[in-house]
N, C-alpha and C positions, 0 to 999 in steps of 0.2 A: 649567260644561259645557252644551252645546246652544245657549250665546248666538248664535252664529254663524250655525250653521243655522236659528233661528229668522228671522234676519235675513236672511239668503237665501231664505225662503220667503216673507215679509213682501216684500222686495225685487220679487220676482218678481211677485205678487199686484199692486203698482201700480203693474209697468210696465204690465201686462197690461188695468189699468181704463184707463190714460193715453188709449188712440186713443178708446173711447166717449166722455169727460171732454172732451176736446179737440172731437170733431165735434160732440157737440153742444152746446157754445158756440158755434162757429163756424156752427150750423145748417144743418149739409151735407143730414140727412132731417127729414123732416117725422114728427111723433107716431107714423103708421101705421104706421111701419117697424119700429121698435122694441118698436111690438106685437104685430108680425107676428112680429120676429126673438123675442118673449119665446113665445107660441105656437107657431111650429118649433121652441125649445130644448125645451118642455114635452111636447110630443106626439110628436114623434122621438129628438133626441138623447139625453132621460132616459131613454126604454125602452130605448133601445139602451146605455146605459151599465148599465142594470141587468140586461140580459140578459149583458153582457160581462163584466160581475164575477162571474158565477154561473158562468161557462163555467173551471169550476175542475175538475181532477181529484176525483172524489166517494173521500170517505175517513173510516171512521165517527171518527177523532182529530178531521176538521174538523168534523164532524155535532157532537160533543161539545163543542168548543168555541166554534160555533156555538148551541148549546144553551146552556150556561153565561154567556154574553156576555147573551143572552136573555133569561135570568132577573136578572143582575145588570142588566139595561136597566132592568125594568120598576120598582126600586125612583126609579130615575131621573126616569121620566115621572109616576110619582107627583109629586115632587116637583116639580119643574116645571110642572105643572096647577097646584098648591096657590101656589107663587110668581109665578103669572099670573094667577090669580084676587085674589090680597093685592096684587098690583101695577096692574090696572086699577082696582081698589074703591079704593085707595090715590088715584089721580089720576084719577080720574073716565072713563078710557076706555070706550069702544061695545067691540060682539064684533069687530068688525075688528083694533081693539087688539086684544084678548085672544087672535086666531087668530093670530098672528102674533106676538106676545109664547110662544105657546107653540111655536108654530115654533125660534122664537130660541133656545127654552131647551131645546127635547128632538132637534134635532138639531145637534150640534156641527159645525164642518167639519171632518169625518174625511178626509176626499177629498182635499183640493187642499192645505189645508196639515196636516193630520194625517198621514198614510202618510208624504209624504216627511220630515217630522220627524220621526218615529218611525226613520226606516230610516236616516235620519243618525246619530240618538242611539245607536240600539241594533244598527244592522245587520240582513242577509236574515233572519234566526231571529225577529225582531220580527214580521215582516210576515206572518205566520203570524196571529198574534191581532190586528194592525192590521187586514188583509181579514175578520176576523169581527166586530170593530167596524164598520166598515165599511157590510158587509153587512147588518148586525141596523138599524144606523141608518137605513139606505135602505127597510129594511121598513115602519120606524113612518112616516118622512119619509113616502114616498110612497102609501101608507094611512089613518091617521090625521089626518094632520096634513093632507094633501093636502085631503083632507074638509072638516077642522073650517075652514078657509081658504075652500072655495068655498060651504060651509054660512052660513059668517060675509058675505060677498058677496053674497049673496043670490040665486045662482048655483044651489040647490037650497032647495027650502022644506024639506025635514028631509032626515037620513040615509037612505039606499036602496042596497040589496045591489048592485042592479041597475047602479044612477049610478056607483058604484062601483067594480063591476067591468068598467063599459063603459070607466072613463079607463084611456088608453094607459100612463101608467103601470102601472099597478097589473096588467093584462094581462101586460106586461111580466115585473111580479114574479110573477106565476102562471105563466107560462114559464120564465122563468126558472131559478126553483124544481124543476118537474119534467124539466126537462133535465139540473138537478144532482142529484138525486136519483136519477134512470134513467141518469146517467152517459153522458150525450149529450152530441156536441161536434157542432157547427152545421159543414156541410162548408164547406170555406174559400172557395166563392162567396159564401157568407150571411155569415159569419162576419169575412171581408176587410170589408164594407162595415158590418157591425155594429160592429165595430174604430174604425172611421173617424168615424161620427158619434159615439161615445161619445165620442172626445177630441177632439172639437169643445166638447163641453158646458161644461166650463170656464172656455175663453177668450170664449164669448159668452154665459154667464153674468155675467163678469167686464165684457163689453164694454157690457151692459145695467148693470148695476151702475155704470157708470163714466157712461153716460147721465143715469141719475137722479142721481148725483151733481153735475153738471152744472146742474143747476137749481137747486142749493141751494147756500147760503151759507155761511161758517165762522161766522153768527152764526145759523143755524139750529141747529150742533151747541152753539155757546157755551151759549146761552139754552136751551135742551132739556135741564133736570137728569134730566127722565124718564129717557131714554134713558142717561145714566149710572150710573141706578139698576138697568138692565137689564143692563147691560154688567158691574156689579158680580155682580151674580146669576149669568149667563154665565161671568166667569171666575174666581171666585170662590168662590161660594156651591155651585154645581154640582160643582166637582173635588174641594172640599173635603166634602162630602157622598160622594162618592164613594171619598175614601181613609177616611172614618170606616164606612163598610161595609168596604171589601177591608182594608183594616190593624188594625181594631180590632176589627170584628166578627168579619170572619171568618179574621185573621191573615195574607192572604197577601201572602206579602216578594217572590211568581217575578216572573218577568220579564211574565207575562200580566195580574199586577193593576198593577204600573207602566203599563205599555200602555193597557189599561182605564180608570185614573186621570185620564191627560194627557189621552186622547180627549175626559175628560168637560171636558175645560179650555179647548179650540181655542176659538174664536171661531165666533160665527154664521155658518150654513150662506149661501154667497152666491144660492145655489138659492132660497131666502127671498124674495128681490127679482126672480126672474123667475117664480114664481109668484102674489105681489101682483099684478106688472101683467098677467098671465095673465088673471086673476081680477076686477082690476080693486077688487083691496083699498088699505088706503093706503101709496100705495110710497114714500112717501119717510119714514112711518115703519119699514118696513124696510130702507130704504136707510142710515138713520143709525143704527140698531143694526149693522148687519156690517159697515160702514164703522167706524164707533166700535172695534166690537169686534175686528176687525182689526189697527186700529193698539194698543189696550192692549194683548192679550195680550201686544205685542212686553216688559211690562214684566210682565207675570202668571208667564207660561209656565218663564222662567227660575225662576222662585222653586222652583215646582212643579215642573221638574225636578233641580232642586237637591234638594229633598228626599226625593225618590227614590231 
């Protein structure tokens, strides 16, 4: 069950890297471009994707299950800090490694191939607890992790409330947030064009992604056991962490700790590699963990849905 759609999500995912892969081989832009195009994805399209996922009907069921997604998060990023720290001490990595090694591991791709997997497998009743995965991920993603990434780049000399809450992200999710909260919906001037960059993010996430790919080798992924040690971790180590909370801890069989489960299984967020080069951390070792981890799950995922 789910082989299929797993394979149409996967599918879809490398047509979509294919035009960056291609141009730039063929060196159609020059470096700036792609800098620029990873900077417009980071500073517009993200807020606007995260202001768009909040613009939900407010309802204290999704408050709660928003809440609960929450708490079973935080056992997550636990872990993942503790398997990012074991794994740069492990092979010798700087904090670049390590900001980005936790990136990889505490936000899954919920987004682009999670939801629609999810609503293959399970159908619309799914997508209930898929958007509050989602949403909880996008918190830590573009908070924390957004941070510990430009803190590691040397982009802030420590953490500051201020650095912060001035990146358009995180702004974002402060809007966001009290728009769903107060039960505000963006009148459909703002709203139309909020709509619009948010699914742009994706496909030039994917087209940067497909860039940096492009400069690297099949014997850069051969030779990088590292990176398969991460990708084990990723699909792996993480889901299965995750069903020994929701199945044995704390017994749940519903359809919301399956959901919870897989999420924690997807593969690395491709968001990962346009905020490296944002940042100006090492992109091409993020480029070869989402890339990597992209194509295994196509051989993870199935197991783990199987056993659900």
């Amino acid at each position: 069950m789910g082989f299929s759609e797993i394979i149409n999500s996967l599918a879809m995912i490398m047509v979509m890297i294919m035009p960056g892969f291609v141009l730039k081989k063929m060196k159609v832009f020059q470096n700036a471009f792609y800098e620029g195009l990873s900077y417009f994805t980071v500073n517009l399209c993200i807020p606007a994707l995260i202001i768009h996922s909040l613009q939900v009907p407010y309802s204290k069921d999704l408050l709660l299950e928003l809440g609960k997604t929450f708490v079973l998060w935080l056992p997550m990023l636990v872990v993942a800090t503790l398997a990012s720290i074991m794994f740069v001490k492990a092979f010798g990595f700087g904090r670049k490694q390590l900001s980005l090694a936790l990136c990889m591991l505490m936000v899954p791709n919920t987004g682009f191939v999670g939801i629609p997997l999810i609503n293959q497998l399970y159908g619309s009743e799914s997508m209930f607890y898929a958007s509050a995965c989602e949403i909880v991920g996008d918190i830590f993603c573009y908070s924390i992790v957004f941070s510990i990434i430009a803190w590691a780049a040397g982009k802030q000399s420590k953490f500051s409330i201020k650095e912060l809450l001035s990146s358009p992200p995180i702004l974002a999710l402060v809007i966001g947030i009290i728009l769903f909260v107060a039960g505000i919906s963006l009148p459909s001037f703002i709203a139309t064009p909020v709509n619009y960059f948010s699914t742009a993010t994706a496909p030039l996430a994917l087209f940067v992604l497909g860039s940096r790919l492009g400069e690297l080798s099949l014997k850069d992924f051969a030779g990088d056991k590292r990176i398969y040690v991460l990708c084990f971790i990723r699909l792996i180590i993480m889901p299965a962490i995750a069903y020994l909370i929701v199945r044995v801890l704390l017994k749940d069989t519903s359809l919301f700790g399956i959901v919870f489960i897989l999420m924690q299984g997807m593969p690395a967020a491709s968001v990962t590699v346009i905020v490296s080069q944002t940042y100006n951390s090492d992109v091409d070792f993020a480029t070869k963990g989402v890339m990597l981890s992209t194509v295994l799950c196509l051989f993870t995922l199935p197991i783990f849905a199987l056993i659900l």
